[in-house]
C-alpha positions in Angstrom: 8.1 5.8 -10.3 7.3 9.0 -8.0 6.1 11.8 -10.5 6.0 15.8 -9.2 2.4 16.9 -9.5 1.4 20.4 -9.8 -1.0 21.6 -7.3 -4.7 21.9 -8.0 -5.8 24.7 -9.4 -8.1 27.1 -7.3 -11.9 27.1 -7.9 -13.8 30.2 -9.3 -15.2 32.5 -6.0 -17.8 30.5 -4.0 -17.0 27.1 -5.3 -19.4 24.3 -3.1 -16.8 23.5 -0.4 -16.7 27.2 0.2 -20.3 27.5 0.6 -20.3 25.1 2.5 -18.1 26.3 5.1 -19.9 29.3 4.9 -23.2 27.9 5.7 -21.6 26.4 8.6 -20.3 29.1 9.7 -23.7 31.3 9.2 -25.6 28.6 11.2 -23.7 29.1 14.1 -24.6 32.7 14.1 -28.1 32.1 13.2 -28.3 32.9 9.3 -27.5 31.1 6.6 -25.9 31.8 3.2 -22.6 33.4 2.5 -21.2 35.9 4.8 -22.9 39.5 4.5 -24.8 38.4 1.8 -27.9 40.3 1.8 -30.3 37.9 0.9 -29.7 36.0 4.1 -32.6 34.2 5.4 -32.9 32.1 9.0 -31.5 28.9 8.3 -33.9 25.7 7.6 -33.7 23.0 10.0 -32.3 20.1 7.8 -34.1 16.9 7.0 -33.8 13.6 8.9 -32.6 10.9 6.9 -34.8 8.9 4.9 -31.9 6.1 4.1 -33.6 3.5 6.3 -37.1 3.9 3.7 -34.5 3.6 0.4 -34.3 7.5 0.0 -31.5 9.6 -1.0 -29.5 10.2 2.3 -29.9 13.2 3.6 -27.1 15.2 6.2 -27.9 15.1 9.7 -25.7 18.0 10.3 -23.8 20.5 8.6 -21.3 19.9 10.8 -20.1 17.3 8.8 -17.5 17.6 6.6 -18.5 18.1 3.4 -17.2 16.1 0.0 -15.6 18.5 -1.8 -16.2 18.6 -5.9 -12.8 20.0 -6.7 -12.1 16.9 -8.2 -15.1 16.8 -10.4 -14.5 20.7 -11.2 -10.9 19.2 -12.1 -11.9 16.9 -14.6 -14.9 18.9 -16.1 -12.3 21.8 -16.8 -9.8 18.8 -18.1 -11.9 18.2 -20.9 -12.7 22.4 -21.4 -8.5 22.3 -22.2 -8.6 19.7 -24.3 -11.7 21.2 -26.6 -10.0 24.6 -27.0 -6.5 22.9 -27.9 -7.8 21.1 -30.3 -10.3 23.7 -31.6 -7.8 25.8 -32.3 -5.7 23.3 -33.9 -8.9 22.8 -36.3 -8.9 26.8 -37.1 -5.5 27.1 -37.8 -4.3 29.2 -35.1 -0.9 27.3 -34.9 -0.4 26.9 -38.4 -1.1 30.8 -39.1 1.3 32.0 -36.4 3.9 29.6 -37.7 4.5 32.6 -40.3 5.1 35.0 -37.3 3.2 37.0 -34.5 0.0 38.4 -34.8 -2.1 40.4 -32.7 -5.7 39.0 -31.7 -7.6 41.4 -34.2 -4.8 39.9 -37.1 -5.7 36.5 -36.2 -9.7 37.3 -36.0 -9.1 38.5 -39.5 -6.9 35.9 -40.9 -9.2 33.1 -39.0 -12.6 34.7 -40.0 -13.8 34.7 -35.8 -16.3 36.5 -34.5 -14.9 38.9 -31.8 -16.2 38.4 -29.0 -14.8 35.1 -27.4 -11.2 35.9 -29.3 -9.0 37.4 -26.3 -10.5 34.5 -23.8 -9.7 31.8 -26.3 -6.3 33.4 -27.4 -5.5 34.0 -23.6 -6.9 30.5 -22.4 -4.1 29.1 -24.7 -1.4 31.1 -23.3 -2.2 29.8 -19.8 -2.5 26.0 -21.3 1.1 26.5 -22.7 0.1 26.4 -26.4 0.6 29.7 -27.2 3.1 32.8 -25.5 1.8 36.6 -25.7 4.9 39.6 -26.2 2.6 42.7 -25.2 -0.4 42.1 -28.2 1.5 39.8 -30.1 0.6 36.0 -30.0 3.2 33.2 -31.1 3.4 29.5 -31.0 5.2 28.0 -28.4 7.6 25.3 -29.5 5.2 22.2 -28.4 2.7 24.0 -30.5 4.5 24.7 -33.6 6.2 21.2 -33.8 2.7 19.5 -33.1 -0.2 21.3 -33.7 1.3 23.3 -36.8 -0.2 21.5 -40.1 3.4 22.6 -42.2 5.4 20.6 -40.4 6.0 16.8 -40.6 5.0 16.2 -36.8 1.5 17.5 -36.8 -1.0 15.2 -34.8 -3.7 17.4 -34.7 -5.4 15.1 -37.4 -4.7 12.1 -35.1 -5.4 14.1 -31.5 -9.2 15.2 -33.5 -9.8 11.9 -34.4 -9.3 10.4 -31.0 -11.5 13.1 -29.9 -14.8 12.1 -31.9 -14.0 9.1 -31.6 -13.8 9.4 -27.6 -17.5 11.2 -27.9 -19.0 7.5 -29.2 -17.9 5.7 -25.7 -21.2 5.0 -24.3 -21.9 3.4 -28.3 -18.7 1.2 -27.7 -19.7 0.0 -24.1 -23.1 -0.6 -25.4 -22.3 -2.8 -28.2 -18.7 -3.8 -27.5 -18.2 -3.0 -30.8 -15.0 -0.5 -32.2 -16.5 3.4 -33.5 -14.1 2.7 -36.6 -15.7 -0.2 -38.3 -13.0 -1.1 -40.5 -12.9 -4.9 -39.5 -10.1 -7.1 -37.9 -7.1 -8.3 -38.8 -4.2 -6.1 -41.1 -7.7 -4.5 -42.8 -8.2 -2.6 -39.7 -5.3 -0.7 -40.6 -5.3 -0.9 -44.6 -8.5 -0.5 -45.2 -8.5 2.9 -42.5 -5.5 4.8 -44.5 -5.7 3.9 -48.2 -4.0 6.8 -49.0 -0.4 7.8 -48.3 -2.2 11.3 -46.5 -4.1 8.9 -44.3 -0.7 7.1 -42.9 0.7 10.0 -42.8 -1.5 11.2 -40.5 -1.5 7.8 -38.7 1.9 7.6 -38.4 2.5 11.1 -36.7 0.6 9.9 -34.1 2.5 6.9 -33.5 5.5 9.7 -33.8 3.8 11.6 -31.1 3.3 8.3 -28.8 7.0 6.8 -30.1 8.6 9.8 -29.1 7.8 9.9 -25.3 9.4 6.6 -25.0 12.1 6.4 -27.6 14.8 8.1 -25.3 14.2 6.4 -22.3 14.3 3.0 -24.3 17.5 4.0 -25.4 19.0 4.3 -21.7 16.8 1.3 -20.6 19.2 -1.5 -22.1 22.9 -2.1 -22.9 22.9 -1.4 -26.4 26.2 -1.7 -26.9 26.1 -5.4 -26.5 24.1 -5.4 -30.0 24.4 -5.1 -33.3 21.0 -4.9 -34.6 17.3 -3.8 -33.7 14.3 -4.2 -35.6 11.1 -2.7 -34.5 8.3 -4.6 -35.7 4.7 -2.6 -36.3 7.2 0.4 -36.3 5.3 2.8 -38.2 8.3 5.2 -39.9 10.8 4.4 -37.7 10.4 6.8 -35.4 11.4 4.7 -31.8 14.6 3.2 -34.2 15.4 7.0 -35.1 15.6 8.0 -31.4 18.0 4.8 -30.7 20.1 5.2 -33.8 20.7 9.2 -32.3 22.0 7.4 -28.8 23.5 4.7 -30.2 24.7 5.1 -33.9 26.5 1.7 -34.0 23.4 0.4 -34.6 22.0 -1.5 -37.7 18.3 -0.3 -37.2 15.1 -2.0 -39.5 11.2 -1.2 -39.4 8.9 -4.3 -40.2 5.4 -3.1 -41.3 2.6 -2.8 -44.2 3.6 -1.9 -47.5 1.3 0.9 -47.4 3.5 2.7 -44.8 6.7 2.5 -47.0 6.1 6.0 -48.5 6.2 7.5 -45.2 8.6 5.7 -43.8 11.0 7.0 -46.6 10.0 10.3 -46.2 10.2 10.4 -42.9 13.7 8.8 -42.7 15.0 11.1 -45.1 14.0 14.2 -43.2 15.6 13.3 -40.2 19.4 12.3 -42.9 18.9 8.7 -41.9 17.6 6.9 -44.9 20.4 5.2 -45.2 20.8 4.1 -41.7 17.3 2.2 -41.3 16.2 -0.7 -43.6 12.4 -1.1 -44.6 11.2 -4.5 -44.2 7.3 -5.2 -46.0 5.0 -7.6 -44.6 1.9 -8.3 -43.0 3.6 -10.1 -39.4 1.4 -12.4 -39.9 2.2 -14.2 -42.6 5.8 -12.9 -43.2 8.9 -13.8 -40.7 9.6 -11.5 -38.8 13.4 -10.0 -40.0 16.3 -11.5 -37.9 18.0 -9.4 -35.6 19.4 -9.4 -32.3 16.6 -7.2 -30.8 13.4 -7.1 -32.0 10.6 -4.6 -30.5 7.1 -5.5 -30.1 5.7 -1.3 -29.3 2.2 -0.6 -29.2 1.9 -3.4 -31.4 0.2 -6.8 -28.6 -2.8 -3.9 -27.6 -4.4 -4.0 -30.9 -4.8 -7.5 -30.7 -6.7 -10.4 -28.9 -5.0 -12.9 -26.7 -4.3 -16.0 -29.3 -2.8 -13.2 -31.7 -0.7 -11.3 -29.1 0.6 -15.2 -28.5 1.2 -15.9 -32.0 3.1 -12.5 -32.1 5.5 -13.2 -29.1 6.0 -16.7 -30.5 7.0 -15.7 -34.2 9.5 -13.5 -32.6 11.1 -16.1 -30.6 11.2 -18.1 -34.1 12.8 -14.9 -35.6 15.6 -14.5 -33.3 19.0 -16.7 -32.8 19.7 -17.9 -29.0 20.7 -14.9 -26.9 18.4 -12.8 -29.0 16.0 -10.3 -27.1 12.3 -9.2 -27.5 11.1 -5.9 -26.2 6.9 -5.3 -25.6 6.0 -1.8 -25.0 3.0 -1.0 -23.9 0.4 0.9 -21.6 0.7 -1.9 -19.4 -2.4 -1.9 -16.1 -1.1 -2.7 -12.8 -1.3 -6.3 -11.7 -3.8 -5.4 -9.5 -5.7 -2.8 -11.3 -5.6 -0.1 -8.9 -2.9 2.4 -9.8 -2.9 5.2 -12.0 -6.1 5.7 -14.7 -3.7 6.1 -17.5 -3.5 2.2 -19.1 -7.3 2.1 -18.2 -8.1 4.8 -20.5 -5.7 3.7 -23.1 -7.4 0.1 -22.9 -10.9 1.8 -23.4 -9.3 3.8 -26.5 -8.6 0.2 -28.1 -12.1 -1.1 -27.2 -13.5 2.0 -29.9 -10.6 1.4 -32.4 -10.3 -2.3 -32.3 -12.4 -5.4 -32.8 -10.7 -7.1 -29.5 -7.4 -4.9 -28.7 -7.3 -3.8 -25.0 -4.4 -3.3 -22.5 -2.7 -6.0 -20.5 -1.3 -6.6 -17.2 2.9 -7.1 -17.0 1.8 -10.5 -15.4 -0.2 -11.5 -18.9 2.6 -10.5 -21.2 5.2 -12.4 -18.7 3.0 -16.1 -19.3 3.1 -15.2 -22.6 7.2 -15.1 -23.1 7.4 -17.5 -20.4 5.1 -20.1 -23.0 6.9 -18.7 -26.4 9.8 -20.5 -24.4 12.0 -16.9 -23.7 13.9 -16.3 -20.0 15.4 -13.6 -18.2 12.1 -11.9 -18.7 12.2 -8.2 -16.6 9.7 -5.1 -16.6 10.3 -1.7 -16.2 8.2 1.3 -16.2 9.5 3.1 -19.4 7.9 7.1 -20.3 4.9 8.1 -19.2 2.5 5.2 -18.5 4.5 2.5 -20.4 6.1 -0.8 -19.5 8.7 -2.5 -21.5 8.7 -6.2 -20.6 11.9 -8.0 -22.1 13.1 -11.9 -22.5 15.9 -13.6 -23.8 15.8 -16.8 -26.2 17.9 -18.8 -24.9 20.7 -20.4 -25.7 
């Protein structure tokens, strides 16, 4: 699927391709350094390669074209975003403006900052989108204030935080192979994680936050009218059913999970006015049948898991459903040859640090793995961004 891609953004003065032109450039008129810069001092003859002795290669000539670090500088200031999003998420900038606009000196005060990095942090978060500034007056932008703003429902900053320490163990995980939760396999992973209804909570808004980037284009993806039922299984509080319920309201809808996220689920479900639309269904999958319906949905569920459970999955859902009946799997699904975009790659390293053997898959896996459950008609589509739903047919 083509994507639009912004263009690059431009490196500070003097960034290393620059100088490097400009050396070039200097050398051919017998100085080196940047033009007119003052300091300017005959160039050095370079080096002759050493490659041959097992040195570090050295340019013969600066006439070469040099690599450029853009794309270094790129993802080095990737990571700067990220930090200052999530810092202020941690502060309570979005959840203090929710009340209204504030100048920077109101928010230094409400937020207890020092002043002197204020107006570049405020500023850096207008130009990442998370914030919009009327004259001296900062305000949350609506991604902000529906994500990032702890009063509301949505708010993943919990979840995005999380990811981010978690994300700062990596060379720990690839070291030991070992998950940077330590809460075990199996349904303990999760139970044992969010004991409390606050900690699904949190864990469930960031299945929200996941859930709804593909929940509308599901709901396009397929003829739903030629159904009467959904359940999604590992469906958190309902979230991916609510987005197919709003496109297709014919439909009897159902969420199969943990006990422990019934709470939310209900909470959830009766924020939105559809608690009475969407049926609960308890159970560790398992142990428990999966709930009979003609469609059930297998999203962001086969990752967590290691290859005989992700089988034993796709197989109790062909049990669960009657001839015709359909299974969806949606996940961050690598290319068959593992060469395309990093997204799935880095999701597949975020399982390897929360989960004793989840990883991402290749379409090709999950196809042998319907094709042995005994389903058909088995299709993949891209679906969102970096998803793949993969669907079969029991059949009759």
């Amino acid at each position: 699927m083509e994507r639009i891609r912004s263009s690059p953004p431009s490196v500070a003065a003097w960034s290393l391709p620059d100088l490097a032109r400009a050396a070039i450039e200097a050398r051919s008129k017998g100085r080196a350094g940047p033009p007119d810069d003052p300091h300017s001092r005959p160039a050095a003859q370079p080096a002759c390669s050493n490659s041959s002795s097992g040195g570090p290669d050295v340019p013969e000539s600066l006439d070469t074209q040099p690599v450029s670090a853009e794309p270094l500088w790129r993802l080095g200031t990737a990571y700067f975003s990220r930090k200052v999003t999530l810092t202020a998420a941690e502060l309570g900038v979005f959840t203090v403006l929710a009340d209204g606009p504030l100048t920077a000196e109101q928010l230094r005060i409400r937020l207890e900052l020092h002043p002197r990095g204020v107006p570049d942090f405020l500023d850096a978060l207008v130009a990442l989108g998370m914030l919009e500034r009327d004259g001296d007056r900062y305000r949350n932008t609506p991604l902000s204030d529906h994500f990032l703003n702890e009063k509301r429902p949505s708010y993943v900053g919990a979840f995005l935080s999380a990811a981010d320490a978690r994300w700062d163990r990596l060379a720990d995980a690839l070291r030991t192979g070992e998950p940077q939760n330590r809460w075990g396999a199996g349904p303990q992973m999760f139970t044992e994680q969010y004991r409390t209804t606050a900690a699904w909570r949190n864990f469930t808004a960031g299945m929200d936050y996941l859930n709804g980037m593909i929940g509308p284009p599901v709901a396009e993806a397929f003829d739903w009218t030629s159904v009467d039922s959904v359940v999604d299984v590992g469906g958190a509080r309902g979230n991916l059913v609510a987005a197919l319920l709003r496109r297709h309201p014919h439909l009897k809808a159902g969420v199969f999970d943990l006990p422990g996220v019934e709470p939310v689920f209900i909470e959830h479900m009766t924020q939105l006015g559809i608690a009475d639309r969407v049926t609960f269904h308890a159970g560790d999958f398992f142990t428990v049948p999966m709930p009979a319906a003609d469609v059930l949905i297998l999203s962001h569920v086969l990752h967590d898991w290691a290859l005989q459970e992700r089988q034993a999955l796709v197989s109790r859902a062909f049990d669960a459903l009657a001839p015709g009946g359909r299974l969806m799997v949606i996940d961050p699904m690598i290319d068959d040859d593992r060469r395309g975009t990093a997204g799935a790659l880095l999701t597949s390293l975020n399982m390897l640090m929360v989960t004793p053997h989840g990883a991402e898959y290749t379409a090709a896996e999950a196809r042998d793995w319907l094709t042995e459950a005994g389903f058909t008609g088995i299709t993949a589509v891209p679906i969102g961004v970096h998803n793949t739903l993969l669907s079969g047919v029991r059949p009759a």
